[in-house]
N, C-alpha and C positions, 0 to 999 in steps of 0.2 A: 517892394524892392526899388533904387532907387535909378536911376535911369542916370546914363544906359548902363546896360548891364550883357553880360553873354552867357551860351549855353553850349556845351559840347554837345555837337551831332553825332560826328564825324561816321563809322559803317553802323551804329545802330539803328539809322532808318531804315537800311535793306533788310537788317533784322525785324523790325518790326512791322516792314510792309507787308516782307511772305506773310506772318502772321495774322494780318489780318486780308491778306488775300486769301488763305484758307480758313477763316471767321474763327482761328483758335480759339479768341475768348471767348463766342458763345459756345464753342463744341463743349469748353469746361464750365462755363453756365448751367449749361441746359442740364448736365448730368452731377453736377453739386449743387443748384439752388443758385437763389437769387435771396436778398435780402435786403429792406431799407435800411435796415441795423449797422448795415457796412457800410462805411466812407467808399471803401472799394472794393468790387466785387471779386470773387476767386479766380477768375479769367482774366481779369488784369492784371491780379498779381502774377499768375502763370505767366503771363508776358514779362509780367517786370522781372522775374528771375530766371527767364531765356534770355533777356539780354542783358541782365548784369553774366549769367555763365560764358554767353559768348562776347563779354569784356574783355577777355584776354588781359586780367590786372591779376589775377590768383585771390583776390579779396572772396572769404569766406560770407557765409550767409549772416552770420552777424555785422555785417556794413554795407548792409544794402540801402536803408537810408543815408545813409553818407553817399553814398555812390551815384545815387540821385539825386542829390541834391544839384547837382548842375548840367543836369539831363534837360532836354525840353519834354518835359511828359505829355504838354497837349498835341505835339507832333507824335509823340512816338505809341502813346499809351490811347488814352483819353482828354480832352479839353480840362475835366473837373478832377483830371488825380493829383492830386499833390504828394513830393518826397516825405514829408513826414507821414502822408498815410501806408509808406511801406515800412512799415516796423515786423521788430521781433515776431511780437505779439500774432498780429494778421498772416504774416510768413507761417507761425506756426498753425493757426488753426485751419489757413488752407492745404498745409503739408496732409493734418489731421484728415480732413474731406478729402482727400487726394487717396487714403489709406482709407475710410471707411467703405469710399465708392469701390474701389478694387483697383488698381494702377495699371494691372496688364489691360484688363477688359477696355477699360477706358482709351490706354495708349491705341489699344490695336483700332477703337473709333476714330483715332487722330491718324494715326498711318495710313489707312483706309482712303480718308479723305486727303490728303496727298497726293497717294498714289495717285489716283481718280485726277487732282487737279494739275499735275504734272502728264498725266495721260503714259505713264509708264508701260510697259507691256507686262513685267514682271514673269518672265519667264522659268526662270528660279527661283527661290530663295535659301539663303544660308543661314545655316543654324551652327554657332558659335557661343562661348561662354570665356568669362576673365573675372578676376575675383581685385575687390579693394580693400585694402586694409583700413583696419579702426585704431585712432591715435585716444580713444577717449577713455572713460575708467572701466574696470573690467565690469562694475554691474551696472547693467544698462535697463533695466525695467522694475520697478517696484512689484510689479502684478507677475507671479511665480506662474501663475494656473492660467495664464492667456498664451494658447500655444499656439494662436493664427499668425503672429508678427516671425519673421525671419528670425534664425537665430544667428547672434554675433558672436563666430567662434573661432577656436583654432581650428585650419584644415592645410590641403597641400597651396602653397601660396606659391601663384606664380610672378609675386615683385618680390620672391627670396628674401622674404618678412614673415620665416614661421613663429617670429618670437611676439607675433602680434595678431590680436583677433580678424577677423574680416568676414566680408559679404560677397554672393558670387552674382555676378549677374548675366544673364542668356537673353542672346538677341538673335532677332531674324532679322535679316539682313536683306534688298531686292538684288538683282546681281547687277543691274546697269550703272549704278550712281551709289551704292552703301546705303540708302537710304533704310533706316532700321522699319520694319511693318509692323516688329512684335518686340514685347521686353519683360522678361520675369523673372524680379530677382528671388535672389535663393537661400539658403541658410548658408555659413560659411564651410560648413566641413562636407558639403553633399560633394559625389564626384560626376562626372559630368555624364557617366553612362546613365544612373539615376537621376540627372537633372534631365536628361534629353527626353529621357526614356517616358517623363511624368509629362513634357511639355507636348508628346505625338498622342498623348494617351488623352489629355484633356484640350489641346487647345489646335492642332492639326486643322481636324475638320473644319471647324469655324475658320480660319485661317482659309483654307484651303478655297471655300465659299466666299469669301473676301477678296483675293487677289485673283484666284484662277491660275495660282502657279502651274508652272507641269511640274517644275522637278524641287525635290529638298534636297538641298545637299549639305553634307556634314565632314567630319573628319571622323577616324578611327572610331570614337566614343558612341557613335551613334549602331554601328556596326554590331548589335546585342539580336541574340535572337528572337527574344520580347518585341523589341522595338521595330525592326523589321518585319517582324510578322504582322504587329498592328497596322504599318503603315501600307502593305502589301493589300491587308483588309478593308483600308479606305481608300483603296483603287488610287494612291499617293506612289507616285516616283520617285525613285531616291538615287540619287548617285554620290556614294560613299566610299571613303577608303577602309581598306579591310585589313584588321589588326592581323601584324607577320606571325603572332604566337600560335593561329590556329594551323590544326594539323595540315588541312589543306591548303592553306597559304604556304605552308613548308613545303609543302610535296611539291607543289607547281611553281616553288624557287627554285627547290634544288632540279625541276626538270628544266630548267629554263636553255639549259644546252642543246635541246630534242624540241624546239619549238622555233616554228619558222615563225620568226619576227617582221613586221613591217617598219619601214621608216616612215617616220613621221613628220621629221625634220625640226631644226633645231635641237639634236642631242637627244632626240626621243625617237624609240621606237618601242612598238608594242605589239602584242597577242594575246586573242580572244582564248576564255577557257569557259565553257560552259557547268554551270555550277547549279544544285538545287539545297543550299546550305539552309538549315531550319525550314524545307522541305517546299521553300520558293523559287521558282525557274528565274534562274538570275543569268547575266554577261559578268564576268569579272575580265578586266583588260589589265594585262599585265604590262605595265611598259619599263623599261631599263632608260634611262636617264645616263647619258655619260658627264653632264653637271654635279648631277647626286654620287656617280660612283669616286669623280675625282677628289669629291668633297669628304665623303664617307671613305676612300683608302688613306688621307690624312690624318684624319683622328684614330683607325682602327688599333695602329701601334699603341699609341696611350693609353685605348678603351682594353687592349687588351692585356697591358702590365697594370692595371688597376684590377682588373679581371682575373690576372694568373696571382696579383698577389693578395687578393680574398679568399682566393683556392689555397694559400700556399696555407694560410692561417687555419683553415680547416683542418688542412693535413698536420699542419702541428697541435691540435687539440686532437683529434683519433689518433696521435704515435705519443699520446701521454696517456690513453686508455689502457687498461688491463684486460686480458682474456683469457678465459678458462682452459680454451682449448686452440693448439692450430687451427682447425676447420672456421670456426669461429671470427679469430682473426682477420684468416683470409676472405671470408663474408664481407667482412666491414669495409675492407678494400676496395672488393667489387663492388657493395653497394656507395661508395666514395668516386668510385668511377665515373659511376653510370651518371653522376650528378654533377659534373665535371663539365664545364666546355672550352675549356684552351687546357687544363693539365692533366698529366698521367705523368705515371710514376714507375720507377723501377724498384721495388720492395723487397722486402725481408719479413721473415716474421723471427723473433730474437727469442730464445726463451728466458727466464727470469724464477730461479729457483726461490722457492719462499721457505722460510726457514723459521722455527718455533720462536724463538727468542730472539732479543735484540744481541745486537754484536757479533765481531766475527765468530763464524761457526767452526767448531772443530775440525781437525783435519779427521777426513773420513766422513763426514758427520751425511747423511742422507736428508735432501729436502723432505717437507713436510708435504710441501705438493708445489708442482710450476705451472705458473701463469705467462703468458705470451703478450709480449707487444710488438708494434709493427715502427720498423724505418724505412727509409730510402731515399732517393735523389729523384727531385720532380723535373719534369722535362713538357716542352710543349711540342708536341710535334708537327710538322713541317705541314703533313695532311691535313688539319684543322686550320693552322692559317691561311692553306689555300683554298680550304673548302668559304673560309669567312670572306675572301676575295671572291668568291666565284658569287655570291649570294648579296654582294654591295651595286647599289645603285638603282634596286627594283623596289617598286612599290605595287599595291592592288587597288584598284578603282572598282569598285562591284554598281550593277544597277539592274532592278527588275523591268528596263525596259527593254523588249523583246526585238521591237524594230527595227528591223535590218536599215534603214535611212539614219540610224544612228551611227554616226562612224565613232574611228577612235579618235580623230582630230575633236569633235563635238565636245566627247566624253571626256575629252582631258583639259579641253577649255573650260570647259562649263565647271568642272570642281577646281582650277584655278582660280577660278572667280571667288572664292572660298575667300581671297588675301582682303575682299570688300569689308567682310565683316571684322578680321584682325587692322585693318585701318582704322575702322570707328575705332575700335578700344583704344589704338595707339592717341586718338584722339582725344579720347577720355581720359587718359593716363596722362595728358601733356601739362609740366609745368603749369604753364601759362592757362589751363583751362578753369572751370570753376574748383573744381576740388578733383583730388588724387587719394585723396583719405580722409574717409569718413569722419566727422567730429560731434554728429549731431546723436544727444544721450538715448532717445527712443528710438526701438528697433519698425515702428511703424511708421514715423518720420524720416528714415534711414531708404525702408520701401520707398514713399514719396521724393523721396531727392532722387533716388536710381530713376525717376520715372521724368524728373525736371531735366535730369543729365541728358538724358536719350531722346529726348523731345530738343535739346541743343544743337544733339550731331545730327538730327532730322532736319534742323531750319538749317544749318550749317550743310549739311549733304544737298539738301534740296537748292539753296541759293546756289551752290555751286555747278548744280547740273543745269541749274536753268538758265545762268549766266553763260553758261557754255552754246545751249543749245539756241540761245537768240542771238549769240555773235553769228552764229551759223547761220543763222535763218535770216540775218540783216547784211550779212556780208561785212560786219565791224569787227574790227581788229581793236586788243588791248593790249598795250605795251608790258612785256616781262619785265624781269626783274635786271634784263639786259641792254633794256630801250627796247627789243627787237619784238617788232606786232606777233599777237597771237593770239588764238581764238579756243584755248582750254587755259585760262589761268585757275590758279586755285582759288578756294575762296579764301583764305588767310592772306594771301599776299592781294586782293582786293580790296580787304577790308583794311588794310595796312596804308593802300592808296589813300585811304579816307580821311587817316588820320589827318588832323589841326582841322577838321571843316566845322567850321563853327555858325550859331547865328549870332548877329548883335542885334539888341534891342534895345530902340530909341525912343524918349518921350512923343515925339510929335512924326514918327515917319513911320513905313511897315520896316516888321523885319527884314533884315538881310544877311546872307549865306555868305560868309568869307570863307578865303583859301581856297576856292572853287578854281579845278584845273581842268582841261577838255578832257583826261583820260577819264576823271569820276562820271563830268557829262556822257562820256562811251558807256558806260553800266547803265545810267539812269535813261537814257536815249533805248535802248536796249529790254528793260524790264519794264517800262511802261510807264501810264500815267499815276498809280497810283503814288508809285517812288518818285514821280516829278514833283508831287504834290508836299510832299513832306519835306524834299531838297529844295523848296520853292523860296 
């Protein structure tokens, strides 16, 4: 190369320094092999496709050579990698080794070691699921009879892309920083009570022996009496919310009028109900939300003309039936009813003479036999929409922890904390990140990226919390995005800072760092010497 020449830095040292402050490339060394046969080992490349993901350019895994080509890779990677040894080729067969080793087993070795080097407490963890759709051709594997790789299919798609196959993926989540512990992705059509259900039954305990969580916490899906009961049996806490279709959830809605409630403040109050649902001594805390009910009586009007006019359609396919008899009729009615929840009707039953032949019948002439059909005018009554008022704004929190030190202030913060793990995905789903839709043809290299993705929002999570907690601990202030100091910036709008830091490289002098401003020196002052060394 011919001098001088430059490299862009700019924030993927900080990326690269966490990384090797938790010795990622040997963590994925040590459990893929080593080989003289590689230019570069699988631990580097792991590196070099955490920080082209958290490039924030949207370039797919096909121009990851390009993308380094004006990287400093002795600063960021190794002294001996060069850009052209990250090709296609090597990207795939370490995807491959990324898939033979097993990708959760391995992830949860890397989380592990995080957590530990951030000295996290992990108090909780959250257990969530989001699904990405596949833009590539519909057959994605030659081999029919290998059923271990994820299937890429159609399921319930939550980016409102049913007309597209896709992959789900479930993450544990720690509750302080998002930083993810655990990641297993899933087939695309699985739904998330049988994704949870599989992830408490095999991967809990180990888990559980790794962080030292106390509590799991979940949303609705996890709420199955299977899966509670498992987790009950491995002495695992959970505090979950509890799906409104069960009976019991209804009975202690509709009693919510006859329950002294406490305030909780901020638009919350709540009330204990003592429950042993799938035959486990549980707390379920009822709280009434005046945020959820004002929110939840806006939509009710339109949920419930979408509502009355599904009903109205039923009712017009039973008043096109025939029946033998009155009695009959009036059956279908009631049973019409009872299936009802905004309409009722005021009916008829009509009768309808049937007559031998076609064409008008003789005067005189005696049917052959009548048959009965039903009409009438549908009405919603007034009682129903008051009762669907009366029942807006409440949700259930359940948890098999017994202990009275547990308040409801605890128990409603602590499953809030839940929004950590719908961050990450929002993270993973962002434009700007490595990918939003799968493209790569093998369902086994498809596992491997879910597993490069989630190892992104972990250096990404973790930079962010640490940069936080040394502004603290130094008393250093980072200027927002207002000029105005502050000591929680995000990590995107840090690594934003970074941007234009370049090195130039001179025939006859060392390198040196342009575009260096005192706010970047406030990061690197902050995260230490190894990030001095790299920005040097």
């Amino acid at each position: 190369m011919t001098y001088p020449y430059t490299k862009s830095l700019e924030h993927h040292g900080l990326v690269a320094g966490f990384c090797k402050e938790i010795k990622l490339a040997n963590i994925i060394d040590q459990a893929l092999g080593t080989s003289e046969q590689r230019k570069i080992s699988f631990g580097n490349l792991f590196i070099a496709m955490i920080i082209n993901g958290l490039g924030f350019t949207g370039r797919t895994l096909h121009m990851y050579r390009e993308y380094f080509s004006d990287k400093p890779l002795d600063r960021l990677i190794a002294p001996e990698v060069k850009a052209e040894y990250i090709n296609d080729d090597a990207l795939g067969r370490c995807l491959d080794a990324l898939y033979e080793h097993g990708v959760s087993s391995l992830y949860q070795d890397i989380g592990e070691a995080v957590i530990k080097h951030l000295g996290l407490p992990c108090n909780s963890v959250h257990l969530d699921s989001t699904s990405f759709h596949y833009d590539g051709m519909e057959k994605l594997s030659d081999d029919e009879d290998d059923l271990n790789p994820i299937q890429i299919t159609k399921g319930y798609s939550r980016d409102h892309r049913p007309e597209l196959n896709q992959v789900v993926l479930n993450l544990i989540c720690e509750n302080q920083s998002g930083i993810p512990v655990y990641m297993k992705p899933a087939s695309g059509n699985i739904n998330d009570m049988e994704g949870f259900k599989e992830i408490v039954k095999s991967h809990i305990k180990s888990l559980k022996a790794a962080q030292s969580c106390r509590y799991l916490v979940a949303d609705a899906a996890l709420y199955v009496q299977d899966t509670i009961t498992e987790l009950d049996e491995l002495n695992q806490l959970f505090i979950t919310r509890v799906p409104h279709k069960l009976r019991e959830a209804k009975v202690l809605i509709n009693q919510a009028s006859e329950l002294d409630f406490k305030n909780m403040g901020n638009g919350y109050s709540g009330a204990w109900h003592q429950s042993t649902y799938s035959d486990i001594k549980q707390r379920w805390l009822l709280i009434r939300s005046e945020q959820a009910r004002k929110r939840e009586t806006h939509s009710l009007t339109k949920r419930m003309l979408k509502k009355a006019d599904a009903e109205r359609k039923t009712f017009k396919k039973l008043s096109q039936q025939r029946f033998a008899c009155q009695h009959d009729a009036e059956q279908a009615v009631e049973l019409w009813r009872k299936k009802q929840v905004y309409c009722d009707v005021i009916d008829e039953t009509v009768e309808i003479p049937i007559y031998g032949k076609k064409g008008q019948p003789k005067k005189g002439q005696a049917p052959e036999r009548v048959e009965y059909k039903i009409t009438g005018n549908l009405f919603t009554p007034l009682d129903r929409r008051d009762n669907a008022l009366k029942q807006l704004g409440f949700f259930i929190i359940a948890t098999n922890d017994l202990d009275e030190s547990l308040t409801m202030d605890k128990v409603l913060k602590t499953y809030k904390e839940q929004q950590s793990v719908e961050k990450g995905f929002r993270f993973l789903k962002s434009p700007d990140f490595l990918t939003s839709s799968i493209f790569i043809k093998k369902p086994e290299r498809i596992e491997a990226l879910l597993m490069v993705m989630t190892s992104c929002l972990m250096v990404y999570a973790s930079l962010e919390h640490l940069i936080r907690k040394k502004l603290k601990e130094k008393d250093l202030y980072f200027p927002d995005q207002k000029k105005k100091p502050s000591q929680n910036p995000t990590a995107r709008w840090v690594f934003q800072c970074f941007q234009g830091v370049t090195i130039i490289y001179l025939e006859s002098q060392s390198p040196m760092v342009v575009n260096w401003q005192e706010r970047q020196q406030v990061i690197v002052d902050c995260l230490g010497d190894r990030y001095r060394q790299i920005y040097s």
